[in-house]
Residue, then its C-alpha position, 0 to 999 in steps of 0.5 A: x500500500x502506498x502510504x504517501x497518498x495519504x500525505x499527497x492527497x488532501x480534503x479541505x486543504x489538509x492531508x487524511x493524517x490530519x484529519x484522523x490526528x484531529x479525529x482522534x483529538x476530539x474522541x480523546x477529548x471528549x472521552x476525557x471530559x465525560x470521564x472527568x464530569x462522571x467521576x466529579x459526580x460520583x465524587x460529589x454525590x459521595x459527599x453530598x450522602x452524609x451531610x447535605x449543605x447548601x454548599x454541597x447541593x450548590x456543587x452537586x447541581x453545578x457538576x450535574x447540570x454540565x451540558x454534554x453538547x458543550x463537551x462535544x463542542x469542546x472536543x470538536x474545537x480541540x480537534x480544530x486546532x490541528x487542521x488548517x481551516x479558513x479563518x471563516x470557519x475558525x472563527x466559526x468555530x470559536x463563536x460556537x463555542x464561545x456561545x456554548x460557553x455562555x450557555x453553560x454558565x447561565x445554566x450555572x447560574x440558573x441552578x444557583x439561584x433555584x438551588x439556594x432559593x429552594x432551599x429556604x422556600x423547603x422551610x415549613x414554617x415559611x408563609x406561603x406570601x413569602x414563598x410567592x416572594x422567593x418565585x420573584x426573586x427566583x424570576x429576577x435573578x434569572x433575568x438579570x444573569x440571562x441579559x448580562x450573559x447574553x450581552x456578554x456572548x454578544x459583545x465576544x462574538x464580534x458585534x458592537x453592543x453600544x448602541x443596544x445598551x443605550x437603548x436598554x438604559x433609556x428603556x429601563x429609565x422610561x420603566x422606572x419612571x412608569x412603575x416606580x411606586x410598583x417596583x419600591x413595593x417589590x424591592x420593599x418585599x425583598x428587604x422584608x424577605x431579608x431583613x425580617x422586620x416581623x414575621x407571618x403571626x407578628x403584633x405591630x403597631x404601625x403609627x396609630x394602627x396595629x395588628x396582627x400580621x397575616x400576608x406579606x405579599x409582593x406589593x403589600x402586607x396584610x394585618x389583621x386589626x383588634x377589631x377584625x378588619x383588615x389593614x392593607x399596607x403598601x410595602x414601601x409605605x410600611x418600611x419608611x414607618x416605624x413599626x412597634x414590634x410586640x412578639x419581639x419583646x422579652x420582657x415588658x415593663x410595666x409602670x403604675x401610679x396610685x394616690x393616697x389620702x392626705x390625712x395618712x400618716x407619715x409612718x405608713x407613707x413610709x412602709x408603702x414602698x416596701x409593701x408594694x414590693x412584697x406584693x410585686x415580689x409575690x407574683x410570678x413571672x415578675x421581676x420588681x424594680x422600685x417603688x416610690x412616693x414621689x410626688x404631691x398631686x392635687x388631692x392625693x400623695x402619689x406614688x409609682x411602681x415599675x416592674x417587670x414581667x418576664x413573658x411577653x404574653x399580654x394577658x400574662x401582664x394584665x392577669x399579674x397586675x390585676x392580682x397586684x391591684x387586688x392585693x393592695x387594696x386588701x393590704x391597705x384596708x387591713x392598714x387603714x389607708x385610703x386610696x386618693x380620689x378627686x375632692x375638694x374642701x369648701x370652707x364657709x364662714x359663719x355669719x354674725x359679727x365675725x362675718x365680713x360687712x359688705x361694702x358700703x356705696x360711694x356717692x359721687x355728689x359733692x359735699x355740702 
């Protein structure tokens, strides 16, 4: 067999020994490359069965979303190297897999976001508001990374992206404008999402408004109010308010005044402060904190108490100041102290000698 055809003959412009030398490139390189992404996945599904974090299902999902036609593509383009092609078809070449490249990583990214993002709506104990939240910034994610992606491949490929940026700036400008209320409620409830302000269950007051948490949606919040109806909040308009948030609180403090009579004596405006901390002390779950006479009111001496109650419960509060309010009117009627309530003293003079003689009219004639 006369080998030297196979040195003198040519297809395409290269001779046959190039073309199995690049032939055989590619089969190795494919070969190599599905072997590499199989054993990465075995390796990470290994490492995923004991523990699975977020880090691993993000490198697990990486290593099983790698695409096999970018493999071939790679390989085909390996096996290009060793021809001698038209700069058209080089080029050719090197857009496909340029393209193919972009490809993989919006799929990438794709899977990064739908991977982190599913994990946290798998929580039970998220709402379903919040969930519908998640599915936004699922679709906004997407987005962003498909655009800039995109872009990218355009910009890599040869084609002057300039002009269609200045359009999508001045197109995203115009939206802007038309649909900023509907935007600053969406970023609103990202911030929510994120920040957690108040949860699902949660009672706020907001201004003069309050309420129990219900939904957080994309553009609004939704409370219910003590009186049954339902408050609906605009997200943006609820974020530049100042929230009170009740299921927060550890502890509530609590402050209370009461009055005496003035005719009390001295020594049992003396041992009321201890008293009421007797009283205070007795109660559960209370931590007390002081008790004083601190002032003089218009018809009776006052005092005032603070105390802690240590749940955040609001009829845990009001049962343990009742109890403190029952208890000190029992402990002082056994003493002889009288609560304070509005009088007032009139003091009459008596009549006769010692009563004031009414003034007498002046004339305003002249004297004889």
């Amino acid at each position: 067999m006369d080998l030297s055809v196979l040195h003198e003959t040519t297809v395409l412009g290269n001779a046959p020994l190039r073309w199995i030398a690049a032939l055989l490139t590619a089969a190795a390189v494919a070969w190599a490359s599905r072997r590499g992404v199989r054993v990465l996945k075995g390796w990470a599904v290994r490492r995923a069965a004991g523990h699975r974090t977020l880090a691993d299902e993000l490198v697990t999902g990486t290593i099983q979303r790698v695409q096999p036609a970018l493999l071939w593509i790679f390989a085909a383009w390996a096996g290009s190297r060793l021809l001698d092609l038209p700069e058209a078809t080089s080029n050719g070449i090197g857009v496909v897999l340029t393209l193919a490249l972009f490809w993989q990583l919006g799929v990438w990214g794709d899977a990064t976001i739908q991977t982190a993002v599913g994990r946290a709506r798998a929580d039970t104990t998220i709402d379903a508001g919040r969930k519908t939240t998640f599915a936004a910034i699922v679709f906004l994610g997407r987005l962003a990374i498909y655009t800039v992606l995109i872009l990218l491949a355009l910009e890599n490929v040869g084609i002057d992206i300039t002009a269609l940026l200045a359009g999508i700036g001045i197109a995203s400008v115009a939206i802007g404008l038309a649909l900023q209320n509907i935007l600053g409620d969406l970023f609103a409830s990202l911030s929510i999402v994120f920040d957690k302000p108040f949860e699902i269950g949660d009672f706020v007051i907001v201004d003069d408004l309050m309420g129990t948490i219900e939904n957080v949606g994309l553009r609004t919040t939704r409370v219910r109010s003590l009186s049954g109806e339902q408050l609906v909040f605009a997200n943006n308009d609820l974020l530049t308010s100042r929230i009170r948030n009740y299921k927060r609180m550890r502890e509530r403090r609590v402050v209370f005044r009461f009055g005496v009579t003035y005719d009390t004596p001295a020594s049992r405006l003396r041992a009321i402060p201890d008293l009421v901390r007797s009283i205070v002390d007795a109660r559960d779950p209370v931590r007390f904190d002081r008790a004083h006479f601190f002032g003089f009111g218009d018809f009776s001496l006052d005092f005032e108490v603070v105390y802690w109650v240590l749940e955040p419960d609001f009829a845990t509060y009001m049962d343990v100041q009742q109890e403190i309010n029952l208890a000190l009117v029992e402990a002082f009627e056994e003493r002889g102290v009288s609560f304070a309530f509005p009088t007032r003293t009139i003091h009459l003079a008596p009549g006769g000698s010692g009563a004031a003689e009414p003034p007498r009219p002046q004339s305003s004639a002249p004297p004889p």
